[in-house]
BAFI-3210 file (N, C-alpha, C; in Angstrom, 3 decimals, decimal comma, padded with zeros to 6 digits):
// residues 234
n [1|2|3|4|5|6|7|8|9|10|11|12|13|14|15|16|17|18|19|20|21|22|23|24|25|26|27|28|29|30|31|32|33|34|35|36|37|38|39|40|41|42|43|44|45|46|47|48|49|50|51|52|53|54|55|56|57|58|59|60|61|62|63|64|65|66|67|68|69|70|71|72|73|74|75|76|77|78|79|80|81|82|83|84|85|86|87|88|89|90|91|92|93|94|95|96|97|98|99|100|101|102|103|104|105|106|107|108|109|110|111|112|113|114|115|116|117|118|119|120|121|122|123|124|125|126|127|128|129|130|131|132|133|134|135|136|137|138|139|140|141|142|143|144|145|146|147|148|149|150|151|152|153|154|155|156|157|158|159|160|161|162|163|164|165|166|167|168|169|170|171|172|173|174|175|176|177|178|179|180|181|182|183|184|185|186|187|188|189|190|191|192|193|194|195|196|197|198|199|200|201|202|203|204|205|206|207|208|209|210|211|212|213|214|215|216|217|218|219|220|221|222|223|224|225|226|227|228|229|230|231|232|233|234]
n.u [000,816|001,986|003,348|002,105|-000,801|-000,613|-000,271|-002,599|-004,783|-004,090|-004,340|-007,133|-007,967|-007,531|-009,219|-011,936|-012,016|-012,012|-014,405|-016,476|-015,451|-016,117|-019,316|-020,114|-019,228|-021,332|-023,406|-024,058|-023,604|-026,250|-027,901|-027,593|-028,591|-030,900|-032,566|-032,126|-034,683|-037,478|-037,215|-037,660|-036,516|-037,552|-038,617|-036,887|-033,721|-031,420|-030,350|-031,204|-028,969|-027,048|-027,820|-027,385|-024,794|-023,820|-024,932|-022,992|-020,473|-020,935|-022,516|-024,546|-028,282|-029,994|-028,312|-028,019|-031,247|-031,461|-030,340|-031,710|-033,950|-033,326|-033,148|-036,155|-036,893|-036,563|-034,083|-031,586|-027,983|-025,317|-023,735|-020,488|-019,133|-015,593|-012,679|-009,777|-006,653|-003,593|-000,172|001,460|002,895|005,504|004,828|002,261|-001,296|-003,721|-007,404|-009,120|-012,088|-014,148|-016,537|-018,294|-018,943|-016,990|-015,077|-011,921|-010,829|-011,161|-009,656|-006,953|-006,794|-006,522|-004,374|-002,099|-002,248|-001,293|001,217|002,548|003,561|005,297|003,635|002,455|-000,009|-001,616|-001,853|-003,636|-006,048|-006,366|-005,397|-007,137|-010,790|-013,976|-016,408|-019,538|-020,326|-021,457|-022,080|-022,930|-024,677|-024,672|-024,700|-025,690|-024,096|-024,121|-027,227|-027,192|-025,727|-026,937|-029,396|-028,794|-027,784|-029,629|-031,896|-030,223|-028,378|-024,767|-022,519|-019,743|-018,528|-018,958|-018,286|-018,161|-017,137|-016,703|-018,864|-020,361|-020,978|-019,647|-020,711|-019,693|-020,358|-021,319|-021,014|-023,094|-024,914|-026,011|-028,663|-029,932|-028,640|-029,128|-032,126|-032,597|-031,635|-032,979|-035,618|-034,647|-034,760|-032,497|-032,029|-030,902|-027,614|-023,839|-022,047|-022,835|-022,170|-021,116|-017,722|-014,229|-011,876|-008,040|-006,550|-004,042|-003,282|-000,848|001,370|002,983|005,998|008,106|008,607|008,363|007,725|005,212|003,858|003,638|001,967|-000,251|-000,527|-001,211|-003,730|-004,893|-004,949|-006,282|-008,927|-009,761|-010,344|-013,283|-014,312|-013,949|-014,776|-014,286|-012,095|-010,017|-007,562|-004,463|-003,415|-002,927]
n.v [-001,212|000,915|004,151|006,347|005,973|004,565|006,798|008,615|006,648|006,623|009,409|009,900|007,861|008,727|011,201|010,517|009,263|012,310|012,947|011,230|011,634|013,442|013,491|012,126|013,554|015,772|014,613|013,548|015,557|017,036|014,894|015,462|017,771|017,651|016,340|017,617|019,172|020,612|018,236|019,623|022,356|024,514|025,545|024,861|026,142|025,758|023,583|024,216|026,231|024,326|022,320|024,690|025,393|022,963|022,505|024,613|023,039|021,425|019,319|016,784|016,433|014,367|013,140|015,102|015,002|012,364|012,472|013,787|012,310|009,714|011,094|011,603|009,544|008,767|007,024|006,734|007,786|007,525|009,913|012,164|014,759|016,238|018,299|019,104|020,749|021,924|022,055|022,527|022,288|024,608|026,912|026,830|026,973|024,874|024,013|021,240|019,718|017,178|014,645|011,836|008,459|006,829|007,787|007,549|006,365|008,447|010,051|008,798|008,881|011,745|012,432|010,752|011,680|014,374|014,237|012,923|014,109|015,972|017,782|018,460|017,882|020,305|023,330|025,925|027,380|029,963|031,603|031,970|033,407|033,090|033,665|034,798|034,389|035,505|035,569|036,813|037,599|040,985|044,416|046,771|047,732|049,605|050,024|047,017|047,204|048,888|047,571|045,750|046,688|047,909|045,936|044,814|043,153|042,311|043,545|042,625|043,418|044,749|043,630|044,834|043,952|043,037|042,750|040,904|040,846|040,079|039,695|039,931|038,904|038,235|035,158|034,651|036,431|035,483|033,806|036,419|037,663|036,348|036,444|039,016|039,623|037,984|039,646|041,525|040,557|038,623|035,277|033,859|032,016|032,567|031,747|030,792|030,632|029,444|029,955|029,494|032,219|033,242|035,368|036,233|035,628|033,888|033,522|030,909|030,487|028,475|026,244|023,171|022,841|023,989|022,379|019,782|021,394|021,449|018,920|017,828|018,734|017,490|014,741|014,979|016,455|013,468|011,910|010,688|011,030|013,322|016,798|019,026|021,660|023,964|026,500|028,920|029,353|031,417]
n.w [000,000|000,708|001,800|002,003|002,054|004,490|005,868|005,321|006,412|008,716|009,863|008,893|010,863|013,050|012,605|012,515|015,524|016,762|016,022|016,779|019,605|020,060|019,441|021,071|023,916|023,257|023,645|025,954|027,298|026,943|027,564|030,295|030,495|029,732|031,634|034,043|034,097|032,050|029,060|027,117|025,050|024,564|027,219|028,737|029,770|030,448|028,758|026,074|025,666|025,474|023,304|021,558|022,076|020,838|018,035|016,947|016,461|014,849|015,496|014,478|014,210|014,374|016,904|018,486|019,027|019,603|022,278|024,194|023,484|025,118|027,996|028,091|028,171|030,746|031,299|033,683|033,726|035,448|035,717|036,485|037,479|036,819|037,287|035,930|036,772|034,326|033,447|030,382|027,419|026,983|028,183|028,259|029,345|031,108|031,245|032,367|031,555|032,788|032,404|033,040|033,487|034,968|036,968|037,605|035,439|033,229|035,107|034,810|031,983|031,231|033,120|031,500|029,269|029,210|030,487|028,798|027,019|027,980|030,065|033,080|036,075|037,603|039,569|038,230|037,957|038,529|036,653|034,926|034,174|034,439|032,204|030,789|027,597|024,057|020,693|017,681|014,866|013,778|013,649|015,411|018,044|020,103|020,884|021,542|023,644|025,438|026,293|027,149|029,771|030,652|031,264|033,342|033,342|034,496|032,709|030,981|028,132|025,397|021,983|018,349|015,092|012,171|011,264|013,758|016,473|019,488|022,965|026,423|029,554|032,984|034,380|036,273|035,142|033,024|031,559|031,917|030,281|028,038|027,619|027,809|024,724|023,604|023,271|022,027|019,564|018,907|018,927|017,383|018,082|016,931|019,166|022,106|025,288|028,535|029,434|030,303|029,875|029,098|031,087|030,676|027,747|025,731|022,822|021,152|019,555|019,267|016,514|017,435|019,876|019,791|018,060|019,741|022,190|020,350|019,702|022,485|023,197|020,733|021,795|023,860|023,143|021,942|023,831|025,316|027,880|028,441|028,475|028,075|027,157|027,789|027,448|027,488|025,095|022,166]
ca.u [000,000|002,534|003,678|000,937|-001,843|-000,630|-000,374|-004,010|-005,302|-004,069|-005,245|-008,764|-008,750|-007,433|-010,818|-012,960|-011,673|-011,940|-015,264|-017,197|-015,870|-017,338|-020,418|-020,263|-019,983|-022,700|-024,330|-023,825|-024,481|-027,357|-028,498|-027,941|-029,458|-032,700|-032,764|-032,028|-035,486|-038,256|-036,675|-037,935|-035,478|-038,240|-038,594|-035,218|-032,375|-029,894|-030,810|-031,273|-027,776|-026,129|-027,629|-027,202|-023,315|-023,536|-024,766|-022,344|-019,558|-021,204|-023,036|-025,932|-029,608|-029,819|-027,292|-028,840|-032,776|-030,921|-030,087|-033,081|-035,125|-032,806|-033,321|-037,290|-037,012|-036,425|-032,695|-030,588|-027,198|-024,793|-022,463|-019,906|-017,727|-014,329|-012,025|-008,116|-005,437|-002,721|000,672|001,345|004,404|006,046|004,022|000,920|-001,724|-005,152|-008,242|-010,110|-013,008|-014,820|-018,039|-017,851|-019,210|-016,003|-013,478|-010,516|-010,333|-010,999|-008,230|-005,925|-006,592|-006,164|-002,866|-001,554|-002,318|-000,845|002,512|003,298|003,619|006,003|003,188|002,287|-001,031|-000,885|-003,536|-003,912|-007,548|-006,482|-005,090|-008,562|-011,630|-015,296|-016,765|-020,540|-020,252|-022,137|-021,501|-024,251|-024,529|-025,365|-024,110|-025,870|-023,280|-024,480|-028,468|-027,393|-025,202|-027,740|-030,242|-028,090|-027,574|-030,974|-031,597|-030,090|-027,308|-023,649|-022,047|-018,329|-017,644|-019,814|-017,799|-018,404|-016,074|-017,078|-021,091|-020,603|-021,110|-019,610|-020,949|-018,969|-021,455|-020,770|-021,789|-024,114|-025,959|-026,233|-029,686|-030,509|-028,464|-029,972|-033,697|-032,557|-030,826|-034,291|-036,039|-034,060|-035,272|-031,695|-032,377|-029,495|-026,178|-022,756|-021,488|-023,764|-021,435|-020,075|-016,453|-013,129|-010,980|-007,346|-006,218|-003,006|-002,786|000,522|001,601|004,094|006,824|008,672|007,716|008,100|006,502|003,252|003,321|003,501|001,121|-001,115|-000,626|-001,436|-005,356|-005,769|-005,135|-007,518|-009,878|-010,278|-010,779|-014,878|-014,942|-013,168|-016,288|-014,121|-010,373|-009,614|-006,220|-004,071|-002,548|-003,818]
ca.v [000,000|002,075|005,026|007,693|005,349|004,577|008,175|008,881|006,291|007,205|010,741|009,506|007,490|009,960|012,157|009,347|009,294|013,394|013,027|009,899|011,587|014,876|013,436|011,652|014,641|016,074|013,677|013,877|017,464|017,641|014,562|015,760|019,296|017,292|015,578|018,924|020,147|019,944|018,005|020,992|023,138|025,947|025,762|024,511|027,702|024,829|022,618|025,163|026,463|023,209|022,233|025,512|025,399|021,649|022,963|025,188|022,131|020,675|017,995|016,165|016,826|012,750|012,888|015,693|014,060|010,949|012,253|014,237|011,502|008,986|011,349|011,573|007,890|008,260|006,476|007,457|007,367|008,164|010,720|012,943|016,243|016,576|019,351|018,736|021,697|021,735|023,025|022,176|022,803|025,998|027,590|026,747|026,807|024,188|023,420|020,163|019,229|015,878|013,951|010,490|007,370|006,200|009,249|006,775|006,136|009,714|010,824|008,452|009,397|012,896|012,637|009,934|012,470|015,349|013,868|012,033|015,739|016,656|018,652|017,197|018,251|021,266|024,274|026,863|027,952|031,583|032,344|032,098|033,903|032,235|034,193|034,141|034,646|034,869|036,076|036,459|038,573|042,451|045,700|047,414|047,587|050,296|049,068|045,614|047,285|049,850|046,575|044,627|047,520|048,383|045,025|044,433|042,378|042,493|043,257|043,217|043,755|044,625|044,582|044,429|043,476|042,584|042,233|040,108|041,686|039,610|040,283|039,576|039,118|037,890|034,138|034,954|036,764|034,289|033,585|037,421|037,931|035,814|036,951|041,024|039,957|037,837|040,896|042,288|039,193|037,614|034,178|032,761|032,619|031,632|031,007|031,188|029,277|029,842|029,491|030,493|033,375|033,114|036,501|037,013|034,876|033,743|032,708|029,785|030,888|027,690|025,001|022,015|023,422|024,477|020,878|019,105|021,580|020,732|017,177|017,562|018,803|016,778|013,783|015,105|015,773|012,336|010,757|010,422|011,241|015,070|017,325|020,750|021,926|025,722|027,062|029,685|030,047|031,986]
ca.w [000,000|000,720|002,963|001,944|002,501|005,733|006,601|005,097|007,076|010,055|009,565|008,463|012,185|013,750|012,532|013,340|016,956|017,458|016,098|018,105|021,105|020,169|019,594|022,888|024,814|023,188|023,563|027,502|027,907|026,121|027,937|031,853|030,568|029,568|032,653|034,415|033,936|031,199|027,840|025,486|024,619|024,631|028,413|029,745|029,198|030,223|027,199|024,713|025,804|024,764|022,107|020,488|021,838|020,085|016,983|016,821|016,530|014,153|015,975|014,169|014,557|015,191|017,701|019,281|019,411|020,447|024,059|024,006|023,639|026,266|028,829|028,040|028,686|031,760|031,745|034,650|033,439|036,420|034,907|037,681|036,594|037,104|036,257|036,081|035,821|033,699|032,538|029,363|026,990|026,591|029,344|028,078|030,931|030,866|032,417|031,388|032,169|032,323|032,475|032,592|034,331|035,534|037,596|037,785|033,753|033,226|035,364|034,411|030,610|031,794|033,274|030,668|027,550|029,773|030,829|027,796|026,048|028,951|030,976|034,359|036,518|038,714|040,100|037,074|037,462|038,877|035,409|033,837|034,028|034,054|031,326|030,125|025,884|022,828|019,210|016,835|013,506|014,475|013,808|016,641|019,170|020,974|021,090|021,866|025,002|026,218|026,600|028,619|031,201|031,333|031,578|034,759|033,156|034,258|031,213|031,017|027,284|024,238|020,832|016,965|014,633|010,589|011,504|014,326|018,092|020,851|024,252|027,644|030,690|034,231|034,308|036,948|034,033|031,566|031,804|031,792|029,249|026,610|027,685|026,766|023,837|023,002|023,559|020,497|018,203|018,595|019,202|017,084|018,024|016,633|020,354|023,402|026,270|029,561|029,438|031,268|029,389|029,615|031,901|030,102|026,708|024,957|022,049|021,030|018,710|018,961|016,174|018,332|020,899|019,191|017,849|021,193|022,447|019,310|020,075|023,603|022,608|020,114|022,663|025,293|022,265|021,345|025,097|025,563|029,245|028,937|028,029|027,564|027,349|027,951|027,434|027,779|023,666|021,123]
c.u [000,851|002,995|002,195|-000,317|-001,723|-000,665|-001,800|-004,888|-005,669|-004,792|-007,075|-008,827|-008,664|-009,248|-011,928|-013,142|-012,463|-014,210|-016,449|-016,696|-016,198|-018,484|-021,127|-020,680|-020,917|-023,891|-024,850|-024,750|-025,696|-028,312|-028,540|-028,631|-030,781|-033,084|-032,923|-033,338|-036,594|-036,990|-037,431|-037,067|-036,144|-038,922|-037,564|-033,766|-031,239|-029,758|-030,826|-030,264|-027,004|-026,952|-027,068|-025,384|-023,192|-023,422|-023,675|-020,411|-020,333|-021,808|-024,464|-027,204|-029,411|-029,008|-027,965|-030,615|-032,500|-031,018|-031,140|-034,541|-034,929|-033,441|-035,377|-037,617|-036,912|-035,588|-032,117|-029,148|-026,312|-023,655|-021,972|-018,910|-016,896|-013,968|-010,579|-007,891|-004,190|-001,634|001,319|002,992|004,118|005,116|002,998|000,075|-003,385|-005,735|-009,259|-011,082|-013,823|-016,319|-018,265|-018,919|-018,242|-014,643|-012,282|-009,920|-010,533|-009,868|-007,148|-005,743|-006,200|-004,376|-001,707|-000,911|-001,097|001,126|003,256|003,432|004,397|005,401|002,567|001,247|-000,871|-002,257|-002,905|-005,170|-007,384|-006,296|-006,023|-009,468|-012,717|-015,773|-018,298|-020,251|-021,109|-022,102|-022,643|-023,942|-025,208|-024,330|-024,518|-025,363|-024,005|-026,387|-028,389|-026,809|-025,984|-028,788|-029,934|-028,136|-029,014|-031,659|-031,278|-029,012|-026,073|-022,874|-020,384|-017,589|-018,810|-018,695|-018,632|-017,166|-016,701|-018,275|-021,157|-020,019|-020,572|-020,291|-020,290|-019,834|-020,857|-021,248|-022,936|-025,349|-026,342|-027,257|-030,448|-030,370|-029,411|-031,332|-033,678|-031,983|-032,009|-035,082|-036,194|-034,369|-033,689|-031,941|-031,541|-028,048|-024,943|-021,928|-022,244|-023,450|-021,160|-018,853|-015,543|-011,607|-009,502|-007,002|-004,870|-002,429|-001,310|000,129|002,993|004,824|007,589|007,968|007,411|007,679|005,783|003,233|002,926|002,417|-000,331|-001,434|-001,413|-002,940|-006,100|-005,968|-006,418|-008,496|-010,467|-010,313|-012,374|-015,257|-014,412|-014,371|-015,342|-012,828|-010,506|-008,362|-006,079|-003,484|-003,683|-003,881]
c.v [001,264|003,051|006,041|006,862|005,149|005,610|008,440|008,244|006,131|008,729|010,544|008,604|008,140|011,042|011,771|009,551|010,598|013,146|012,225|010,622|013,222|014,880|012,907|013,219|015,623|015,584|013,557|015,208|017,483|016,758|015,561|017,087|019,016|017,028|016,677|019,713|019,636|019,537|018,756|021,989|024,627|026,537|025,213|025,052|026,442|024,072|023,389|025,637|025,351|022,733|023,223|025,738|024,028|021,857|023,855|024,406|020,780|019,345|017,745|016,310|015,111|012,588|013,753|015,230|013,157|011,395|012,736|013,556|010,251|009,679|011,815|010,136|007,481|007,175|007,313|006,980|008,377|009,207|011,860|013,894|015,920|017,743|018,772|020,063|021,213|022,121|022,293|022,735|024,125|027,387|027,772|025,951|026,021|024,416|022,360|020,124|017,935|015,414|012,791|009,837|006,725|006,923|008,406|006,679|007,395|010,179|010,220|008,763|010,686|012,941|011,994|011,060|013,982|015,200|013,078|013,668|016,638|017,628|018,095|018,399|019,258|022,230|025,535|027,419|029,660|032,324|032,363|033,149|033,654|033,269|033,734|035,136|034,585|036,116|035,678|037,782|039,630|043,342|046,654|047,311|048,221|050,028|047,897|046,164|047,915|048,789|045,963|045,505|047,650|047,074|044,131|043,205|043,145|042,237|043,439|043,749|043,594|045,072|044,087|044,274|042,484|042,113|041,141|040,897|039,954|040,348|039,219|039,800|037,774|036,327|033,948|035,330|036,422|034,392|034,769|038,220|037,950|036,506|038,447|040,950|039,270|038,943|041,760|041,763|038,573|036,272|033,136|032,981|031,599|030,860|031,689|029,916|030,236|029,355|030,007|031,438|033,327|035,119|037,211|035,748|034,964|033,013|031,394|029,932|029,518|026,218|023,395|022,078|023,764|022,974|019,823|020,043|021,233|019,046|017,258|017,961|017,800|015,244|014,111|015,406|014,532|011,439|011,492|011,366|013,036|015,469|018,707|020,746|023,291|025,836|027,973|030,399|030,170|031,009]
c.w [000,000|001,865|003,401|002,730|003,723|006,578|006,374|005,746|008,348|010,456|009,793|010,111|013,047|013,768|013,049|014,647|017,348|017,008|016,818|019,122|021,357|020,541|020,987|023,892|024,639|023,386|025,624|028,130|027,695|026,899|029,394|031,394|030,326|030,611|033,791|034,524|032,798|029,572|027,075|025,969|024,842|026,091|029,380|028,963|029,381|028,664|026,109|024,559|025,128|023,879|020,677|020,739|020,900|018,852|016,323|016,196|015,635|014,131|015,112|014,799|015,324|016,562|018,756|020,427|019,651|021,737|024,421|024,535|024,966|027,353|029,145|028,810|029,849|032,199|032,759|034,612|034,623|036,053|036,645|036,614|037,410|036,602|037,003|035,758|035,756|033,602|032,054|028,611|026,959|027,424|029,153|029,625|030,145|031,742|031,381|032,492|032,042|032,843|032,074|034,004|034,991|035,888|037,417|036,314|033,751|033,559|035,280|033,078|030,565|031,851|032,348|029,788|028,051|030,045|029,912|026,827|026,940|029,782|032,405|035,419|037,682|038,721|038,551|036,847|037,669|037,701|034,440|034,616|033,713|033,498|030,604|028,616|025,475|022,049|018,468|015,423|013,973|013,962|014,981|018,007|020,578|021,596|021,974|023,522|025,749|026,455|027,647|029,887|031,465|031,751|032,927|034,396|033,414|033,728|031,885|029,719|025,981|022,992|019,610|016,227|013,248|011,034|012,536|015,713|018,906|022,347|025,722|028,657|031,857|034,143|035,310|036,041|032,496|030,780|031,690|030,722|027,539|026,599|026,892|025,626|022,847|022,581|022,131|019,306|018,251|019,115|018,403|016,881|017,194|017,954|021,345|024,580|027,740|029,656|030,345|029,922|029,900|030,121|031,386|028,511|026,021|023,786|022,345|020,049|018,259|018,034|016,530|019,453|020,804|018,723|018,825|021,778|021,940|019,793|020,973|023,423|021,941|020,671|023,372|024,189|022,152|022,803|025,395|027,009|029,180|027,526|027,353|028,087|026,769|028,116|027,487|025,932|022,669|019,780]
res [x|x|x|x|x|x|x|x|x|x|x|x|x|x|x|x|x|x|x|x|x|x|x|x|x|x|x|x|x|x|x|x|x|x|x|x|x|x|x|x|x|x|x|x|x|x|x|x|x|x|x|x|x|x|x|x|x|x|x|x|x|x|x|x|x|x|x|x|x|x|x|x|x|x|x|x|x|x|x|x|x|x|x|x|x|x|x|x|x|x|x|x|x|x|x|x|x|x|x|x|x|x|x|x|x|x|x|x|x|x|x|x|x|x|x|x|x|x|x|x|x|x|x|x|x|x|x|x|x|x|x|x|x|x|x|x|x|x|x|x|x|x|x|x|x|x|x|x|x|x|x|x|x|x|x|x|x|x|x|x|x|x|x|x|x|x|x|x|x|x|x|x|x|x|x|x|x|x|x|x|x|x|x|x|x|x|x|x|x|x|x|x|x|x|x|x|x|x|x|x|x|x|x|x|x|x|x|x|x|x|x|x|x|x|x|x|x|x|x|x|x|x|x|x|x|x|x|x|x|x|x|x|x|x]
***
């Protein structure tokens, strides 16, 4: 067959991998957020939150009305969070997060993927920032910000930037957010998450050290039980 083929095929399982354990943890979220409350999306803000972060990652309608419908069913699948911190090559800083049925495989896949890339598990959450987001198509910067305040949302950051407004709000005001930004008729976003913001971002100049950092993602990518990986590089 050859060399190429063996590289193309690896590649091609490689994709496979990142994607099955995408869909997994969408598949997760989307369930405990049904379970969380009513399974309609049009009366449970958790649920409507993740699917519309799911969609956003390209997850399948099927995949979606799959957990949807599990957690209608009244399955009780025991799922527990974790979060691990990181430091990573070249002073790259993590935080994973997981959601799994089984903490021990989790955090041994965790630390495996982490220390085989020369970074080894340590406290790093101070260098983030829990951040509620969302990005939608708008030019009305100033509209969309004078809502939120009046509103009664704590905003931290309204921009625009080529027809697309980000807004920065406290994660406390998540939930109040979205409602004043309903208000406005937005109701579809490109990113509507709570995340953590790195506090002083770097880059990686060195090319074996952006590759090993690279690496080190696309490992914790492709393990099932880690729901979300936040870094520190641009």
């Amino acid at each position: 067959m050859g060399r190429a083929h063996e590289v193309r095929a690896k590649s091609m399982a490689a994709t496979a991998a990142k994607r099955s354990a995408l869909f997994m943890r969408a598949s997760k979220e989307i369930y405990m957020a049904a379970k969380s409350g009513e399974p309609d999306p049009e009366m449970n803000l958790a649920l409507r939150s993740a699917i519309e972060k799911w969609r956003g990652q390209n997850v399948t309608k099927d995949v979606i009305d799959r957990a949807i419908q599990k957690a209608k069913g009244g399955s009780a699948e025991a799922y527990s969070q974790g979060r691990y911190e990181a430091f990573g090559p070249a002073g790259s800083l993590l935080i994973i997060d997981t959601l799994t049925d089984n903490s021990n495989r989790a955090f041994i896949a965790v630390r495996t993927a982490v220390t085989k890339k020369g970074g080894h598990l340590g406290s790093t959450l101070f260098n983030f920032t829990e951040t509620g987001i969302f990005a939608f198509k708008g030019t009305n910067r100033d509209e969309v910000e004078e809502t939120l305040i009046l509103g009664d949302v704590d905003v931290r950051e309204v921009t625009e930037e080529d027809g697309i407004i980000e807004v920065l709000v406290e994660p406390t005001s998540f939930g109040a957010a979205r409602d004043a930004l309903a208000g406005l008729g937005i109701k579809e976003f490109d990113t509507a998450e709570i995340t953590f913001l790195p506090n002083e971002p770097i880059s990686i100049d060195d090319p074996e050290e952006k590759r090993k950092f690279d690496e080190l993602v696309d490992m914790l990518d492709e393990i099932e039980d880690v729901q979300n990986v936040y870094h520190n590089v641009q």
